[in-house]
NULOVO-846237 format. One record per residue: x negated, y negated, z negated of N, C-alpha, C, O, CB in turn. Coordinates in steps of 0.001 Angstrom, whole numbers, plus 500000, padded with zeros to 6 digits. Glycine has a CB too. Layout:
BEGIN
XYZXYZXYZXYZXYZ
...
//
This chain:
BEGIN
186213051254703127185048051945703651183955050922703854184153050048704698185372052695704974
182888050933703213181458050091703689181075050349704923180921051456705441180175050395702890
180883049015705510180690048873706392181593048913707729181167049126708864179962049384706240
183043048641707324183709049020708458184010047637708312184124046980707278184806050239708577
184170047143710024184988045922710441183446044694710495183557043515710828186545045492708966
182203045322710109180862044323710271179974045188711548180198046292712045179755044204708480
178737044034711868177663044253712564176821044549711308177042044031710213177227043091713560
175666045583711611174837045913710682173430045318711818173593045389713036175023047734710099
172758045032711515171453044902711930170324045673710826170120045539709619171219043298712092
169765046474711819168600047310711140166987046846711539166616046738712708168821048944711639
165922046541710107164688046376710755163693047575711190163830048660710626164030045570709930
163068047470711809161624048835712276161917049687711124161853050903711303159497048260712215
162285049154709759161812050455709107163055051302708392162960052079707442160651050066707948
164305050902709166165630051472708896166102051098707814166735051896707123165710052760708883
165859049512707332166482048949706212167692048065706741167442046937707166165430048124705366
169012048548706726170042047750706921170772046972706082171214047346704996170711048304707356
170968045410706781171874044053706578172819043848707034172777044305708176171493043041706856
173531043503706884174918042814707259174480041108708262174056039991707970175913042437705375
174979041958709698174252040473710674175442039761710365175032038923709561173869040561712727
176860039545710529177251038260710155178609038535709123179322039533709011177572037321711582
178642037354708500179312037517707521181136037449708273182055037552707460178739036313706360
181476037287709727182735037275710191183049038395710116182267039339710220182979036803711318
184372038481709902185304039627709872185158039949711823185112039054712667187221039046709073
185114041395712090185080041645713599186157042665713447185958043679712777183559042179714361
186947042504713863188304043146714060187974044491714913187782044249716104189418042070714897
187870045866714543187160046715715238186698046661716534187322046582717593187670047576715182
184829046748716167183825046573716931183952047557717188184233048479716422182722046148716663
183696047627718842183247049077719602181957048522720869181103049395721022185006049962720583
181802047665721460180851047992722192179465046408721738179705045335721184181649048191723996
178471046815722137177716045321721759176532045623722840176283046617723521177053045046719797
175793044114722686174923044378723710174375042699723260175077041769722864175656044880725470
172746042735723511172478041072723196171968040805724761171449041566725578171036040611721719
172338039398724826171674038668725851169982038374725850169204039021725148172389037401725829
169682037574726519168003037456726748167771036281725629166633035949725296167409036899728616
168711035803725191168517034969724082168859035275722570168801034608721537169154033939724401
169176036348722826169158036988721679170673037091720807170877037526719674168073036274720934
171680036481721864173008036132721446173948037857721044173557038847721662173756035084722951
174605037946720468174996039236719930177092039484720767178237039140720477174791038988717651
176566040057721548178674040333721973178867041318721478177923042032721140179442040612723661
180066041652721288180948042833720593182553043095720951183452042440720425180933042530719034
182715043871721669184298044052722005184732044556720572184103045115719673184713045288723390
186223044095720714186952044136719438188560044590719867189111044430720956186844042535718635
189084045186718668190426046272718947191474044538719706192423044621720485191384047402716678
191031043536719290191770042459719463192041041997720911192889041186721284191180041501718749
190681043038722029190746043005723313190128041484723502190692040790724348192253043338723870
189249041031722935188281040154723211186939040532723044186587041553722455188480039141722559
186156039673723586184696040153723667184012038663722678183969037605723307184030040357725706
183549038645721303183328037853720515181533037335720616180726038245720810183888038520719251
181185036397720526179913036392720286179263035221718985179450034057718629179382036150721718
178459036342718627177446035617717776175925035131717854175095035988718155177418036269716896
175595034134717667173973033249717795173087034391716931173469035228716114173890031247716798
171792034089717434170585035256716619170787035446715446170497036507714893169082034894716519
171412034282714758171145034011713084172572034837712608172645034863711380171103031944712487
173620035456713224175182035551713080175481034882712906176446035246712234175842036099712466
175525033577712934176567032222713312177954032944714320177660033200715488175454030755714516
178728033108714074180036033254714981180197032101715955180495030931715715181384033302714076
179993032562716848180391031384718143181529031438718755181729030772719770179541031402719341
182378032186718261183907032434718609184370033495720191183515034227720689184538030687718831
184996033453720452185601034095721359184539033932722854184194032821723257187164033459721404
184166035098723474183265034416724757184021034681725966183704034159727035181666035085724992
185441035817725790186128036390726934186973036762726385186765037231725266185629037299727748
188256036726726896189710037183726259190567037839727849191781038033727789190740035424725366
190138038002728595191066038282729914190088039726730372188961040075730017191087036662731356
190829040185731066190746041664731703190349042791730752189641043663731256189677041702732867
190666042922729519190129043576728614191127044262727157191462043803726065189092042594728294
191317045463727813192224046339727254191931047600726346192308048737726629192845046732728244
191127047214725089190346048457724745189298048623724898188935049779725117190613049353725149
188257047483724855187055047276725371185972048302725054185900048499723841186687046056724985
185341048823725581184355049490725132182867049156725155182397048148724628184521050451725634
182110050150725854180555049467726520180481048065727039181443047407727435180048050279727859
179256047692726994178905046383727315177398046773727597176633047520726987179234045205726116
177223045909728875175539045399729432175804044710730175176846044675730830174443046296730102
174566043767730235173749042919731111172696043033732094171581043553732071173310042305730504
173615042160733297172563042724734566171291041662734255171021040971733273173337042487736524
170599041873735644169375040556735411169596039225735573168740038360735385168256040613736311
171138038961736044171332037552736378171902036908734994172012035685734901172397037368737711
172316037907733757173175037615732851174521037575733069175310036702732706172876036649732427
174725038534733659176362038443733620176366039273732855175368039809732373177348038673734804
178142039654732484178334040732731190178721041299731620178893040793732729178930040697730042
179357042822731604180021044013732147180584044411730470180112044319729336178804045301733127
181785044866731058182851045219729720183767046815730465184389046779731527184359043380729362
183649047796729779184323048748729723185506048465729468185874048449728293183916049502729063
186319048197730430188004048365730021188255049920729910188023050694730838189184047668731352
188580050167729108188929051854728618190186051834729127190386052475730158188943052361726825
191637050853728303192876051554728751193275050725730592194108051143731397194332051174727248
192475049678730733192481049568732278191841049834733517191982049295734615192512048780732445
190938050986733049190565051789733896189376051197734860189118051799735903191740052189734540
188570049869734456188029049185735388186756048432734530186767048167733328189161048242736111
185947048236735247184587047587734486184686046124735166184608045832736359182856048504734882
184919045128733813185249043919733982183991043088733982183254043491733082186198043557733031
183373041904734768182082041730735075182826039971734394184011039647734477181331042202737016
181616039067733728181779037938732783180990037418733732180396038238734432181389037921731165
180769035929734012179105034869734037178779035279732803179264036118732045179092032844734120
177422034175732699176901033673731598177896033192730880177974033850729842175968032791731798
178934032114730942179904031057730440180950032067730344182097031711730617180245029660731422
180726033292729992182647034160729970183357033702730559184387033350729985183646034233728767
183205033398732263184366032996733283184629034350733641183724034872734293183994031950734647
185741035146733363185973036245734186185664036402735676186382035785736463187150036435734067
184667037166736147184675037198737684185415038353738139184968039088739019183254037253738303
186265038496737709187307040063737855186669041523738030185557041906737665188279040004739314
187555042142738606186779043434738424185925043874739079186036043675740289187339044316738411
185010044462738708183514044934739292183946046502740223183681046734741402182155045313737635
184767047515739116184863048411739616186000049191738800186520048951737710183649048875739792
186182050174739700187145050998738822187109052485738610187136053377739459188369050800739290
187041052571737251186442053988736733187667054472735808188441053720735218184823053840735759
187687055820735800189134056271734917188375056578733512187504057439733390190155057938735632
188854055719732453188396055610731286186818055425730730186105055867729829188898056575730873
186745054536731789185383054169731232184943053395729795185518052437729278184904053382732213
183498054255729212183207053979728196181687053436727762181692052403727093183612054943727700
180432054004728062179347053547727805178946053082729586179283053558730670178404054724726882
177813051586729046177546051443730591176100051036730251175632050739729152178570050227731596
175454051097731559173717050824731440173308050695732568173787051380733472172763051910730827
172262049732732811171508049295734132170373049952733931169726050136732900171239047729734414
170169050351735247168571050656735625168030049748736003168579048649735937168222051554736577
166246049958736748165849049014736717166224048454737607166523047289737341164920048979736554
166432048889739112167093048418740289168289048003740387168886048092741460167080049157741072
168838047491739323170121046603739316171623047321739308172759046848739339170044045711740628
170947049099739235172533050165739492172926050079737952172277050003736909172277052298740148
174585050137738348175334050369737013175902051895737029176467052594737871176642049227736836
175415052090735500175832054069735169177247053733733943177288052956732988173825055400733931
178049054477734368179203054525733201179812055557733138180247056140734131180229053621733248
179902055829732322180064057162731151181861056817731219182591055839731375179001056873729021
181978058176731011183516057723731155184449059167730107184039060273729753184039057702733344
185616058564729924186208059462728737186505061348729403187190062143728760188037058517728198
186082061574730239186241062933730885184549063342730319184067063218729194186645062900732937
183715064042732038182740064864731703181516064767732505180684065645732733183214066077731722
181578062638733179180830062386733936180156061351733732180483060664732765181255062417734828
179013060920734575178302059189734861178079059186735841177300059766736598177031058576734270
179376057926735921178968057305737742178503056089738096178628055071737416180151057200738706
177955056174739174176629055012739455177243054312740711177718054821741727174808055801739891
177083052872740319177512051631741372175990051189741938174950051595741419178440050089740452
176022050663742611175033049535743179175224048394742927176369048113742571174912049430744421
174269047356743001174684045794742548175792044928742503176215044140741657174132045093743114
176315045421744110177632044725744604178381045773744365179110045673745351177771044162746121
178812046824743740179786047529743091180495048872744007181489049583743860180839046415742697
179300048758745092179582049747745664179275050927745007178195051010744422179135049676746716
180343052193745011180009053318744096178776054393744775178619054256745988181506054166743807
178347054907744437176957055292744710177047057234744379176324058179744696175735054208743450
178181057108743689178993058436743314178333059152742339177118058982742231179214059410744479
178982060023741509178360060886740412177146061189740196176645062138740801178749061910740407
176329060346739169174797060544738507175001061868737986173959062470738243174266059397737208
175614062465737525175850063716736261177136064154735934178173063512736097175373063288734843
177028065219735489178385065767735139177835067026734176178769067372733452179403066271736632
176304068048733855176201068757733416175946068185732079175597067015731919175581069455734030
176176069252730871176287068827729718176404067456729465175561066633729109175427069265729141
178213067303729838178400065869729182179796065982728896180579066412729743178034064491730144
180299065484727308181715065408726967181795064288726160181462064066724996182289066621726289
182318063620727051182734061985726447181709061341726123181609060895724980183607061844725147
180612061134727175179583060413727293179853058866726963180090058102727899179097060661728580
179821058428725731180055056651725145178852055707725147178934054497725359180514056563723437
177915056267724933176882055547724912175294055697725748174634056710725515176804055579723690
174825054793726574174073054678727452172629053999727499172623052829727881174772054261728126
171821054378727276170679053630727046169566053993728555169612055100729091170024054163725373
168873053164728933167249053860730097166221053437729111166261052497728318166768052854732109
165201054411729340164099053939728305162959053447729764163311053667730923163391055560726931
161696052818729441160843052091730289160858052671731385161154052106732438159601051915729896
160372054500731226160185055427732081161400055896733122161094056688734014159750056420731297
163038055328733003163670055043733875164865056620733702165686057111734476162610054699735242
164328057056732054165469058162731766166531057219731032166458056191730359164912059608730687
167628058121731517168651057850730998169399058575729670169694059762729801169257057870731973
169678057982728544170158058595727478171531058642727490172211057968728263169722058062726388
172020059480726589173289059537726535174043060074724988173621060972724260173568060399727712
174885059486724843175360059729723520176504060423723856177343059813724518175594058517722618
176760061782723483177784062552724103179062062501722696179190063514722008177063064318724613
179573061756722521180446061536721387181465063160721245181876063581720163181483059931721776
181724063911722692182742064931722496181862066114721967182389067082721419183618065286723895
180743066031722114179888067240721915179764067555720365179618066626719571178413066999722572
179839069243719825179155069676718902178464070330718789178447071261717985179463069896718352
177460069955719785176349070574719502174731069604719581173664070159719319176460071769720510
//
């Protein structure tokens, strides 16, 4: 199958490349840093990263991570990783030192910061729940029209998107 097992990078005008030439052992979640660095959870239960150019920089996190899914970055640069089969959102430094778990969500999958530093995660049921900085839960953002909410975006204006992967409609 084309394109399975790569990063694609697309420009403004929806012409897609192949960002690095490493084999990524199924990619499921990505997210770039402020430098433009590229992470990607992989079926291998590591979180891999690549330099702007796809240079492979090898492994950035290998611990607490079972099925990785979503990935974001707060404002300090830490990483947040969707553990899907461990039930918990695993928080990185900058340097992929595991700082253990942030929080614990039952099958969590897409995650996203607002601007005030709250974390939203989408989770394999029919909800998004919202932490505060220090990981206090802040309790259910949503629950109407949502089935298997995976993917999470805020646009400037402070809406929240959602990629409802269970939905057909």
């Amino acid at each position: 199958i084309s394109g399975e097992n790569t990063i694609t990078r697309y420009d403004q005008n929806g012409n897609g490349s192949t960002f690095t030439g490493a084999f990524v052992p199924g990619p499921y979640g990505i997210a770039l840093d402020a430098a433009g660095n590229v992470y990607v959870t992989t079926n291998n239960n590591t979180i891999e990263k690549f330099g702007p150019d796809g240079a492979d920089l090898g492994v950035f996190a290998s611990t607490g991570i079972n099925f990785g899914m979503g990935l974001a970055f707060d404002r300090d640069g830490n990483l947040y990783a969707a553990n899907f089969v461990g039930g918990t959102i695993e928080k990185f430094s900058p340097n992929g030192t595991d700082l253990g778990v942030f929080a614990n969500v039952i099958g969590p999958t897409g995650l996203a910061f607002d601007a005030a530093g709250n974390l939203y995660v989408g989770n394999l049921g029919s909800r998004i729940d919202r932490f505060a900085p220090d990981g206090t839960p802040l309790g259910t953002f949503a629950t109407v029209d949502l089935n298997n909410p995976e993917g999470l975006a805020f646009d400037s204006a402070g809406n929240l998107y959602v990629a409802n992967n269970g939905s057909d409609s």
